[in-house]
C-alpha positions in Angstrom: -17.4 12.1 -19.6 -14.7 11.7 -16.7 -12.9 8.3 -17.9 -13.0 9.4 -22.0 -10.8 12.1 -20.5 -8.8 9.9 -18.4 -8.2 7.4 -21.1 -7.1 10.0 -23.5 -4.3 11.3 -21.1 -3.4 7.2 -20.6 -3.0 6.9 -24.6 -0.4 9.8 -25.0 1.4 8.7 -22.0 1.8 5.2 -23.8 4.4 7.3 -26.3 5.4 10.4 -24.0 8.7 11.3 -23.3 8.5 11.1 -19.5 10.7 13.5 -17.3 13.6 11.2 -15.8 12.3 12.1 -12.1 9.2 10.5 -12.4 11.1 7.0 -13.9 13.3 7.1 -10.6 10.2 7.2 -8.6 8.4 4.7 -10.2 11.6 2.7 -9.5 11.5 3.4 -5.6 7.8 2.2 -6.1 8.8 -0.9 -7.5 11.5 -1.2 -5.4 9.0 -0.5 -2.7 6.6 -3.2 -3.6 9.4 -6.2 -4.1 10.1 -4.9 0.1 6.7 -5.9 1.0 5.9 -8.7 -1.9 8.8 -11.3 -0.4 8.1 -11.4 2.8 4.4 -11.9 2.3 4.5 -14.6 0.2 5.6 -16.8 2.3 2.7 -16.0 4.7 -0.6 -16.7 4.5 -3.3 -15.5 2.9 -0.6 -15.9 0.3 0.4 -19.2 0.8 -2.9 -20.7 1.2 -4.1 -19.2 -1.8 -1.3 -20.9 -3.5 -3.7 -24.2 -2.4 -7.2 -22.6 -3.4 -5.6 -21.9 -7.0 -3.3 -24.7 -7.4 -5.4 -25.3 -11.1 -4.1 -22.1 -11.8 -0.2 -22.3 -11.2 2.7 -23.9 -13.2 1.3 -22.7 -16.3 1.0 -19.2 -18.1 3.5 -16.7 -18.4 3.0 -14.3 -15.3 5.0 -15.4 -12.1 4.3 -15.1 -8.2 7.1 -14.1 -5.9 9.2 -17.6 -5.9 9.3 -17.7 -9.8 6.4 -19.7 -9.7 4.4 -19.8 -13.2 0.9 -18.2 -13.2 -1.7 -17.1 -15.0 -2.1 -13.1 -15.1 -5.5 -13.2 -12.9 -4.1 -15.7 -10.3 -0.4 -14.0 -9.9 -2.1 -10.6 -9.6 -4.6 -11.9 -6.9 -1.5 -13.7 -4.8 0.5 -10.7 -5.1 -1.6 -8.4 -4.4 -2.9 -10.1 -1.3 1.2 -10.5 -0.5 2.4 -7.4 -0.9 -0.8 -6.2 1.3 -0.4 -8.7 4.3 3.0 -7.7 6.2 1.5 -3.8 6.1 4.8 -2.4 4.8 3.0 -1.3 1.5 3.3 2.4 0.3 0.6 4.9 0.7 -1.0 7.6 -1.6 -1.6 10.0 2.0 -4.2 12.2 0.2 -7.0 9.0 -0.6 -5.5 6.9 2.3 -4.3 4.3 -0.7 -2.3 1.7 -1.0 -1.4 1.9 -5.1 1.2 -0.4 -5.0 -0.6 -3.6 -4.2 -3.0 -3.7 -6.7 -1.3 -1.2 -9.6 2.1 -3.4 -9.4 1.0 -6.8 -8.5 -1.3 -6.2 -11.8 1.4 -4.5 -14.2 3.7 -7.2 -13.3 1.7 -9.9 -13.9 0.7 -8.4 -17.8 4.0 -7.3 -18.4 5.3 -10.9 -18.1 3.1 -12.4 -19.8 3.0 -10.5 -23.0 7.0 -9.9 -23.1 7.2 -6.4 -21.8 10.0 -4.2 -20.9 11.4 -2.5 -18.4 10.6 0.5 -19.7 6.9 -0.1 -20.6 6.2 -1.7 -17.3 6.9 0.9 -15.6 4.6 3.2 -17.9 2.2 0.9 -16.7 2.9 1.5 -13.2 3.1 5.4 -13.6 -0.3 5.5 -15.4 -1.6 2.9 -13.0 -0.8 5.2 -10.0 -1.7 9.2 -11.6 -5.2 7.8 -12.5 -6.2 5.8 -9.2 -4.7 8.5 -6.9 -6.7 10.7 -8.5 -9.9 8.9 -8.4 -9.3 8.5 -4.5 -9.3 12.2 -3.9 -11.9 12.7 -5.5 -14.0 10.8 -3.5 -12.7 11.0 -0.3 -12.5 11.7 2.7 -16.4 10.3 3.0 -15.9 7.1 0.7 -13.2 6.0 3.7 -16.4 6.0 6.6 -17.1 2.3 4.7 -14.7 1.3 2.1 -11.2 0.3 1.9 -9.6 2.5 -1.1 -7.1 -0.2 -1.8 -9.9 -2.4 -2.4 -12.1 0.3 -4.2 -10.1 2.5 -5.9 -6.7 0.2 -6.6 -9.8 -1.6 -8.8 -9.2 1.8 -10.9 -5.4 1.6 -11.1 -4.7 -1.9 -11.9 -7.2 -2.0 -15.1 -5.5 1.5 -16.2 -2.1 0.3 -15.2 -3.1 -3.3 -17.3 -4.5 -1.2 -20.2 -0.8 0.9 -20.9 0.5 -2.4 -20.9 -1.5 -3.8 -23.7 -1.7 -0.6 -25.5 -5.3 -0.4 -25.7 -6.9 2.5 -27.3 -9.2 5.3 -25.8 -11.9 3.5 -26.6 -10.8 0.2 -24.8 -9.2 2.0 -21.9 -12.6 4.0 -21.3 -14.3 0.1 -21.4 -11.5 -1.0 -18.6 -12.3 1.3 -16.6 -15.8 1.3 -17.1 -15.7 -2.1 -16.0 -13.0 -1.6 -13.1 -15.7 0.5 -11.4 -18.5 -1.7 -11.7 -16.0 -4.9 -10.0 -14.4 -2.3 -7.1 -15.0 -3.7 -3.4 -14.0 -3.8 0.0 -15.5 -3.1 3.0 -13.8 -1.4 6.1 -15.2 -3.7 8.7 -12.1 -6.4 7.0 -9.7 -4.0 9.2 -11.7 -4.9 12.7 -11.4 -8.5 13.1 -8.1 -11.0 13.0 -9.3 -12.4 9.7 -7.4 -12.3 6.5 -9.8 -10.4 4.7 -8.0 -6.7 4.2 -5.1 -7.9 2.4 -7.5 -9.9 0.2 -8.4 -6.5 -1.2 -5.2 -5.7 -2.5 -4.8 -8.9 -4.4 -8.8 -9.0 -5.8 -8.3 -5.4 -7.0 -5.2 -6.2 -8.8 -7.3 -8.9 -10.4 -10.2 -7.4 -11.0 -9.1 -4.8 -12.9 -6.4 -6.7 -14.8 -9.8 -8.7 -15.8 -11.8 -5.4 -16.9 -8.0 -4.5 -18.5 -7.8 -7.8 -20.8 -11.6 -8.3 -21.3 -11.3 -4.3 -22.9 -9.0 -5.3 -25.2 -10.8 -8.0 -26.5 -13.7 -6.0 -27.2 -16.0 -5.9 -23.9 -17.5 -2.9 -23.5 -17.6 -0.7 -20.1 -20.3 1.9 -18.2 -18.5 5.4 -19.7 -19.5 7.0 -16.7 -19.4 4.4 -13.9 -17.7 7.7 -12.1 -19.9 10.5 -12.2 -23.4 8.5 -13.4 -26.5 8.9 -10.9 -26.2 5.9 -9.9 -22.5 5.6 -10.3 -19.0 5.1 -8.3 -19.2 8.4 -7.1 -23.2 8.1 -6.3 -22.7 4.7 -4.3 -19.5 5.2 -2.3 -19.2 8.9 -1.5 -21.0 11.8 -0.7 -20.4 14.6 -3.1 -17.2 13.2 -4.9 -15.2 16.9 -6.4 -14.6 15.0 -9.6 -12.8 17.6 -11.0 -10.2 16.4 -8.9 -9.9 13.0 -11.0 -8.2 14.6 -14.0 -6.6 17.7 -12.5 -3.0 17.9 -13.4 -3.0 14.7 -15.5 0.5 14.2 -17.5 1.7 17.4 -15.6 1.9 16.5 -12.0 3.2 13.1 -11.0 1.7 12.1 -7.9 4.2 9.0 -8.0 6.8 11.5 -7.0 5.2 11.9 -3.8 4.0 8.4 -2.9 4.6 7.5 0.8 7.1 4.6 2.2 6.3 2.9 5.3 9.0 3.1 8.0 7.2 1.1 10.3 5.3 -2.4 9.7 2.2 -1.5 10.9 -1.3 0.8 9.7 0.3 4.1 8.7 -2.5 5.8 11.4 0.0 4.5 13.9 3.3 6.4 12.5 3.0 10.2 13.6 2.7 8.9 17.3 5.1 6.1 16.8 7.7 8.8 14.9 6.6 11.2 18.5 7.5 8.4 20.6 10.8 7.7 19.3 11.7 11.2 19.1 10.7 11.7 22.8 12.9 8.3 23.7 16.0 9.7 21.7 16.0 13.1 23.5 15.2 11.9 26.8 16.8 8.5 27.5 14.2 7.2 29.9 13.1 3.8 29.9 9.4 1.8 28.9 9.2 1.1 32.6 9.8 4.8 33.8 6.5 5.8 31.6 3.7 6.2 34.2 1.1 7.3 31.3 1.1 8.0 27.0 -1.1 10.6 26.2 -1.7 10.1 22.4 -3.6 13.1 20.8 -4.6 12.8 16.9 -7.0 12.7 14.0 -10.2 10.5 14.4 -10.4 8.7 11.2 -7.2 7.1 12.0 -8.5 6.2 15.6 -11.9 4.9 14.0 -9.5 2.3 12.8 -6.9 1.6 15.4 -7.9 2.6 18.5 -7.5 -0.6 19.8 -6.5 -1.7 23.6 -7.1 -5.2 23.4 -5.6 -6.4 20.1 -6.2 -10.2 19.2 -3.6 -11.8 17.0 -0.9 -10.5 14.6 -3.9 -8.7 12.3 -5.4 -6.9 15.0 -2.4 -5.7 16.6 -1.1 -4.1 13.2 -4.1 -1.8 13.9 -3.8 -1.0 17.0 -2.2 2.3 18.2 -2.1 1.1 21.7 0.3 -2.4 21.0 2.5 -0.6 18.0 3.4 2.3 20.6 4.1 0.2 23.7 6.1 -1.9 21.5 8.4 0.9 20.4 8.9 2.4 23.9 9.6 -1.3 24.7 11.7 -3.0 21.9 12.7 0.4 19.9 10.6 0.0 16.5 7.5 -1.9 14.9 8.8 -4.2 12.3 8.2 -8.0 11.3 9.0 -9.1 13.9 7.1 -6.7 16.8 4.1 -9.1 15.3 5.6 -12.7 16.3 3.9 -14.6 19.1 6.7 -14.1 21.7 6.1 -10.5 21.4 2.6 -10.5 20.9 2.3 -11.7 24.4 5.3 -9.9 26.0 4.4 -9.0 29.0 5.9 -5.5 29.3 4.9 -4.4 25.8 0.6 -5.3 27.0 1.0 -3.6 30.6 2.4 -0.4 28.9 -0.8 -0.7 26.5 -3.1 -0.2 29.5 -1.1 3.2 30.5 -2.0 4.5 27.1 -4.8 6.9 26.4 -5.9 8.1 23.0 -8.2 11.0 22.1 -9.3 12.8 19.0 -8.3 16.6 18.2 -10.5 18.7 16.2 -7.7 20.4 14.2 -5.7 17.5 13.3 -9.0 15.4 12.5 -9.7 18.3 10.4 -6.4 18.2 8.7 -7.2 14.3 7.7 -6.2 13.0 5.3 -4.3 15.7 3.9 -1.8 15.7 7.6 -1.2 12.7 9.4 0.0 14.3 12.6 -0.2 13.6 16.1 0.6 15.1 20.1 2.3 12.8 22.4 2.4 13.7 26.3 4.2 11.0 28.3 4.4 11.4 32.3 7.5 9.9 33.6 7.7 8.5 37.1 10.2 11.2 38.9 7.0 13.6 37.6 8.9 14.7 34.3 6.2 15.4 31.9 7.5 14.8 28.1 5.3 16.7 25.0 6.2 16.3 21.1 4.4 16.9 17.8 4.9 15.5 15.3 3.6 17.3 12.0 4.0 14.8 9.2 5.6 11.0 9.3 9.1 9.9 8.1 8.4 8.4 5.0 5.9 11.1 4.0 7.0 13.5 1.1 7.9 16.1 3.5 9.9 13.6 5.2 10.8 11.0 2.9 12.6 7.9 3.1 16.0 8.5 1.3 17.1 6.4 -2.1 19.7 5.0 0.5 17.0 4.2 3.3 14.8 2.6 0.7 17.1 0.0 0.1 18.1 -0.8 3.4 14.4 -1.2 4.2 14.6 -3.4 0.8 17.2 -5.4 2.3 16.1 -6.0 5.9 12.7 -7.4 4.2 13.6 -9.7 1.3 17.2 -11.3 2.7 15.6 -13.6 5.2 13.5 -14.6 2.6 15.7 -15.0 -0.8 19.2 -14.6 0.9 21.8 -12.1 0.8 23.5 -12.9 -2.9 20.2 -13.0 -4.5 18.3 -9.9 -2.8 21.4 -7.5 -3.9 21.2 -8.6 -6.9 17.4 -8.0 -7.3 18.1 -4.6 -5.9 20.7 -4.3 -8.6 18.1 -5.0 -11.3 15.5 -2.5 -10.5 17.0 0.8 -9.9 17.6 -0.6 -13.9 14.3 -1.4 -14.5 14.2 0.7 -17.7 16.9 -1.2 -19.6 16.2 -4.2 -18.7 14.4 -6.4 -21.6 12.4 -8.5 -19.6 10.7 -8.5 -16.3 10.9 -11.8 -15.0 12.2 -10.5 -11.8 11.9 -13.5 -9.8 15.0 -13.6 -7.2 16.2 -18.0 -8.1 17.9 -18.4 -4.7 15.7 -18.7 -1.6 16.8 -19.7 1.9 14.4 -21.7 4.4 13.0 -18.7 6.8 9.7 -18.2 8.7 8.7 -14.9 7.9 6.5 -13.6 11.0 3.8 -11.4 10.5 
């Protein structure tokens, strides 16, 4: 059975030497996470779940983002939702994944509160991450028509991530995961309204499976082949799943060395034309009011989810293509703050939008999910006619954000938030992460600031 071999591959990696490249990843992963986790917690859903689980806070050992004391379920469910809501999450390109959110927000949480350190939380997170990834391939690209894979599959990552952490044994990590199936939700129609329902995902998948994770060690058993069974994971939620891509290179090739890092704040669908249009502004110098029309030509399960001319609220407008690029060509990039009222009803930013046309090509949707690439035409006024492709995105692994533009992105996120002082010296603490004794990790100075997005 699929998860008997997974959970034998999780038990040695409990004990395995790992290669030093695949610690510094999981670092820039962490590192990663913190970027997005800050700012989001001081937004809602976040902050009103804070209120819904008040019964829940100022007690137990796990912590949300402010140091706040939690129990493991309720910090991993805020978290998760956080690090989800301001869309600047990493991305596992191959299921169209968010691991982060649930995996981290989930390891976290049990690593605090049974005294773990550095070094084990992060085997936590590099388990976490090889086995969910893998599960998402394996089912896609038919399990994205309906499902949201951070919701579905992050289910898989938190419970194996929770597991390493506890050092359960085969036995108890096949239960987790067993379990972790049986709990995994979230529904793609979350991304099409202005409700905060899609980073909920995030945050109930890190719970859920810390839930499967801790009730497995404690002796409650799991379907052994919630994957494969007839009426299984794989039955329910895709259309002939190629499990054999669920264990392949297990222990041997690190996806986590290939994770993803958002270099804009919006749905990743939107980067390869926002990284086109950039690149067309750079080389050209014209201006947003010498466009006369944006041809935007790429892959059409990115445009199922953000074709979108008429955006309504800071949600919707994440997801749609139409407001991200018009903002670019107007402001020069899409981060927190392209989402703030003032710009969500800038004038010049929604006439653009209507100049903007989108259509699907057959090669690049065939390339989905494996490319993320798009063709930008943009007509100029004086008649110029502009054309770029872009292949891949910056951030992808064939483009990736550098060591040095991580942090920076690190910075620009969590200093309006904690403060300067306090943000370096968080920074400081996780590109240690593996010496450190303790992951407490909550930054103690915080400055008033209205995070928007």
């Amino acid at each position: 059975m699929l998860l008997k071999q997974i959970a034998e591959y999780a038990v040695k990696e409990q004990t395995a030497k790992l290669p030093n490249e695949v610690i510094h990843h999981a670092k820039r992963a962490v590192v990663d996470w913190y970027a997005s986790l800050l700012p989001g917690s001081r937004i809602a859903p976040a902050t009103l779940l804070e209120e819904a689980l008040a019964d829940e806070l100022d007690h137990g050992r796990a912590r949300l983002a402010s140091g706040r004391r939690a129990t493991v379920r309720a910090a991993a469910l805020i978290n998760g939702a956080a690090s989800h809501a301001v869309e600047f999450d990493d991305i596992w390109r191959d299921a169209v994944y968010h691991p982060a959110s649930p995996v981290i927000s989930a390891a976290l949480a049990a690593a605090q509160a049974h005294g773990a350190n550095g070094e084990r939380f992060l085997r936590g997170v590099i388990v976490g991450y090889e086995v969910s990834t893998r599960i998402g391939e394996a089912v896609m690209p038919s399990h994205y028509k309906f499902w949201h894979t951070t919701g579905t599959v992050g289910t898989f990552g938190a419970a194996a991530a929770v597991a390493t952490l506890l050092g359960c044994s085969r036995e108890q990590f096949t239960h987790a995961l067993g379990n972790a199936g049986t709990f995994a939700a979230g529904l793609q129609q979350a991304f099409r309204s202005q409700a905060m329902a899609k980073p909920l995902h995030g945050g109930h998948a890190a719970e859920a499976g810390a839930l499967a994770a801790l009730a497995a060690a404690r002796g409650v058993t799991g379907v052994a082949d919630i994957l494969e069974g007839e009426v299984g994971f794989g039955a329910a939620m895709s259309v002939n799943p190629d499990w054999s891509r669920a264990t392949r290179g297990l222990g041997t090739d690190y996806h986590i060395t290939r994770i993803t890092f958002k270099n804009h704040g919006c749905c990743g669908h939107n980067f390869a034309a926002l990284d086109a249009v950039l690149a067309l502004k750079r080389e050209h110098g014209f201006a947003h009011r010498d466009i006369r029309k944006v041809r935007i030509a790429t892959y059409q399960g990115g445009l199922d989810i953000v074709d979108n001319p008429r955006p309504e609220g800071d949600y919707q407008a994440k997801f749609s293509i139409q407001y991200t690029v018009a903002h670019a060509l107007v402001h020069g990039s899409v981060r927190l703050n392209a989402f703030a009222p003032d710009r969500l009803r800038d004038p010049e930013v929604r006439a653009l939008m209507q100049r903007i046309e989108c259509v699907a090509d057959a090669g690049l949707s065939q390339a989905f999910p494996r490319q993320r690439a798009a063709r930008v035409e943009i007509e100029l006024a004086d008649g110029r006619k502009l054309a770029h492709f872009q292949p891949t995105r910056k951030g992808d692994p064939e483009m990736p954000l550098t060591d040095a533009e991580l942090n920076e992105k690190f910075l620009e996120l969590t200093t309006p938030v904690v403060g300067d002082a306090a943000a370096r010296d968080l920074l400081n603490r996780l590109w240690k992460l593996e010496t450190e004794k303790s992951v407490e990790l909550a930054p103690e100075e915080r400055v008033p600031a209205r995070v928007a997005g």
